[in-house]
Structures are given as structure tokens and as C-alpha cells.
Biotite code that builds the C-alpha atoms (Angstrom):
import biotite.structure as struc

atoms = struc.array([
    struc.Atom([-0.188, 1.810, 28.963], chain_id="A", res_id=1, res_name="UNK", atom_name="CA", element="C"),
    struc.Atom([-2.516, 1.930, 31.919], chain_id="A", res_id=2, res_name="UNK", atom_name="CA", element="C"),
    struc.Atom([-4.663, -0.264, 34.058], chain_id="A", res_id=3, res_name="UNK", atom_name="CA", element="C"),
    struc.Atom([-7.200, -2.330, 32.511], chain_id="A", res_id=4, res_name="UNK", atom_name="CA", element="C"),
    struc.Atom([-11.246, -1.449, 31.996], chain_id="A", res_id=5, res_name="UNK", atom_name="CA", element="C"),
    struc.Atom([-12.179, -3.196, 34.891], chain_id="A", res_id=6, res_name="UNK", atom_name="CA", element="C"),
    struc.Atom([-9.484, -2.535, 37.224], chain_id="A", res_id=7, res_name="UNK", atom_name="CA", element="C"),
    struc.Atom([-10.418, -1.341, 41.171], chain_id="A", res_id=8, res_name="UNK", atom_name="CA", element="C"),
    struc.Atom([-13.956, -2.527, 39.970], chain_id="A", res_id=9, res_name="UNK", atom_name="CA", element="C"),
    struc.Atom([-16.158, -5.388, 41.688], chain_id="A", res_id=10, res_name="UNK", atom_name="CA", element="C"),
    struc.Atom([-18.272, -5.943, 39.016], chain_id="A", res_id=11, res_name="UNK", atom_name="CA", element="C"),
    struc.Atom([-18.279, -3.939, 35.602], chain_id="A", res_id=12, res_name="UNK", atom_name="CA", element="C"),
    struc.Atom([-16.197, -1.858, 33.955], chain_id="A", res_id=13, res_name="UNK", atom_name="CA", element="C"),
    struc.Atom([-14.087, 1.070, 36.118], chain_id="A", res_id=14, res_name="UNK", atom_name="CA", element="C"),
    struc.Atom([-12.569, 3.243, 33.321], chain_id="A", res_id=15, res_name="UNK", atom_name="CA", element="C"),
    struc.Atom([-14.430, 3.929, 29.951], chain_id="A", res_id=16, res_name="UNK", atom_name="CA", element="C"),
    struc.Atom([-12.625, 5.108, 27.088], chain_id="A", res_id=17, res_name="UNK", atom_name="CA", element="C"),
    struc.Atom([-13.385, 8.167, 25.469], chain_id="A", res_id=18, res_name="UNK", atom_name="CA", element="C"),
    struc.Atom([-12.942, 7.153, 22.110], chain_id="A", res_id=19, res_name="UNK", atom_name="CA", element="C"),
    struc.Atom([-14.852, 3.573, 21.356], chain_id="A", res_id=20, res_name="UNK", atom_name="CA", element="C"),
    struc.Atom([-13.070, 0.859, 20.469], chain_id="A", res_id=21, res_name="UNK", atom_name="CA", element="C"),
    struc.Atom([-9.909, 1.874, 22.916], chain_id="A", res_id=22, res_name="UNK", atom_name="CA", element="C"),
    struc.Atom([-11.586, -0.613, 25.743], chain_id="A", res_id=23, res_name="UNK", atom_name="CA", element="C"),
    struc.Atom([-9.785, -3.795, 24.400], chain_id="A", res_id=24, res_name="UNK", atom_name="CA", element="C"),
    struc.Atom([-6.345, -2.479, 24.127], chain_id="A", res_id=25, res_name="UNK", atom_name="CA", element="C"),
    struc.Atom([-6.142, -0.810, 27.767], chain_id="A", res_id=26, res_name="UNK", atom_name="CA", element="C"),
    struc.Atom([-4.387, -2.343, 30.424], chain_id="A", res_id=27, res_name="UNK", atom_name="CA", element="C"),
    struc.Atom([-2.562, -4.622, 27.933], chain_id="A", res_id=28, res_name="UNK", atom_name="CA", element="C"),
    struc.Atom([0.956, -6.378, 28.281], chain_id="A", res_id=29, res_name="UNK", atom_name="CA", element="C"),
    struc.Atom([1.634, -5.583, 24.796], chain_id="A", res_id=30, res_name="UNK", atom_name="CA", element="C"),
    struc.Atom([2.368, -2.404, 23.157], chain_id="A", res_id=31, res_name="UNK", atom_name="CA", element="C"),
    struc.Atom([-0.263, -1.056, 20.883], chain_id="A", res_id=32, res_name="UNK", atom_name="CA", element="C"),
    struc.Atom([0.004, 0.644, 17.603], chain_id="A", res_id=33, res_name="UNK", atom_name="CA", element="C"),
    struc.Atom([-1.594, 3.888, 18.808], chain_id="A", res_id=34, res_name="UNK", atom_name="CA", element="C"),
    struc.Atom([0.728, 3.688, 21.928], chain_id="A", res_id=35, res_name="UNK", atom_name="CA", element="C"),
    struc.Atom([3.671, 3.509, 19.006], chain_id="A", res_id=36, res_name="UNK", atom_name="CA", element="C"),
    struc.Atom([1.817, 6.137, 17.373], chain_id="A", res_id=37, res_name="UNK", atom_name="CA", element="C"),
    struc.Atom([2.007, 8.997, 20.466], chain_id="A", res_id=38, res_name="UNK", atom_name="CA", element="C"),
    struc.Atom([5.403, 8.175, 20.637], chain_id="A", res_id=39, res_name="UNK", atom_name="CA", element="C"),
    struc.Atom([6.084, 8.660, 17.766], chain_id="A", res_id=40, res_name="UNK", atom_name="CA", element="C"),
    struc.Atom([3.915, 11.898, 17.397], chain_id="A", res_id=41, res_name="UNK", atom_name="CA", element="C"),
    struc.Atom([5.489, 13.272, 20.606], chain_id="A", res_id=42, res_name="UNK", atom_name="CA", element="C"),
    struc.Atom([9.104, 12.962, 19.418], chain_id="A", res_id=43, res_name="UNK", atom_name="CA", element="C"),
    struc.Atom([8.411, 13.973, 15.967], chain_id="A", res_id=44, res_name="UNK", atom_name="CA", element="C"),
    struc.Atom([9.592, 10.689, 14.236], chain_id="A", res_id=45, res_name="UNK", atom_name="CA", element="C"),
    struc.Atom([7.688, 11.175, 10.544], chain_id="A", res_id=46, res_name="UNK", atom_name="CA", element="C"),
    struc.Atom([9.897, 9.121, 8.421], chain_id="A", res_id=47, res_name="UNK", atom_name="CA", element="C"),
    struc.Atom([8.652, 5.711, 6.724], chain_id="A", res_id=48, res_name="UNK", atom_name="CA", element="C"),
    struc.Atom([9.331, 2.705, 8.641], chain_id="A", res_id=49, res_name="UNK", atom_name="CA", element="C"),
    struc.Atom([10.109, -1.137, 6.817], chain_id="A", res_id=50, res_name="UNK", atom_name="CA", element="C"),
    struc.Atom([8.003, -2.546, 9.137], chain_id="A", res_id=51, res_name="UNK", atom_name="CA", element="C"),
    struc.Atom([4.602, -4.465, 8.074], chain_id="A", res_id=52, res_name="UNK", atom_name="CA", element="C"),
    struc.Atom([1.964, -4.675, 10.312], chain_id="A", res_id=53, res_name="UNK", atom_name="CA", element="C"),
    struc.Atom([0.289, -7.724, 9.474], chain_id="A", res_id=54, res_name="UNK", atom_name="CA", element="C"),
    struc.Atom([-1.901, -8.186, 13.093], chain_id="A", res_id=55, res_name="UNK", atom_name="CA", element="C"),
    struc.Atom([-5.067, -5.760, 13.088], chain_id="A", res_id=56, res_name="UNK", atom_name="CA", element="C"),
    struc.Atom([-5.028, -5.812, 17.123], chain_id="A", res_id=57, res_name="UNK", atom_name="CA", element="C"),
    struc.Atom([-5.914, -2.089, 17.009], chain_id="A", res_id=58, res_name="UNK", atom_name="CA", element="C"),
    struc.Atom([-9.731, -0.816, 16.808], chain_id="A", res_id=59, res_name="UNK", atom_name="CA", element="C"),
])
């Protein structure tokens, strides 16, 4: 949940990711699984969910 790669950039990427493979899901409208993840790290929510994931939108 941040501004995209090549945001405040002319040409080129602005922001790199630390982690490879992170570049395609910053700056996007849609919430990621990792961003679901941290949440869900950060409020200590470890039970099982119901929920499939059936789109592989995450690196």
C-alpha cells in the first residue's frame, strides 16, 4: 500500500524493492496477499481461514 515503482520518476523506476519480485504488486489498487499477510501478522490473527486463493497475483 504505497506509491508505485515509478512514481516521482521521469523515466525509470523511483523505488526498488528490497525483496525481488515485490516491484509488480507496489502501488496497486488491489490488496495483496502479503499486505493481508502483515495484517494479519501484526494483529496476531493465526487461525485457518475458508478462503481459497485461486489467483497467484503474488511473487
Amino acid at each position: 500500500m504505497q506509491y508505485a515503482t515509478t512514481a516521482f520518476a521521469s523515466s525509470g523506476n523511483s523505488m526498488t524493492p528490497r525483496t525481488a519480485g515485490f516491484g509488480r504488486t507496489m502501488g496497486s489498487q488491489v490488496v495483496s496477499f502479503f499486505d493481508i499477510r502483515m495484517l494479519n501478522i501484526f494483529y496476531q490473527c493465526n487461525g485457518k481461514s475458508r478462503i481459497q486463493l485461486f489467483l497467484s497475483y503474488f511473487p
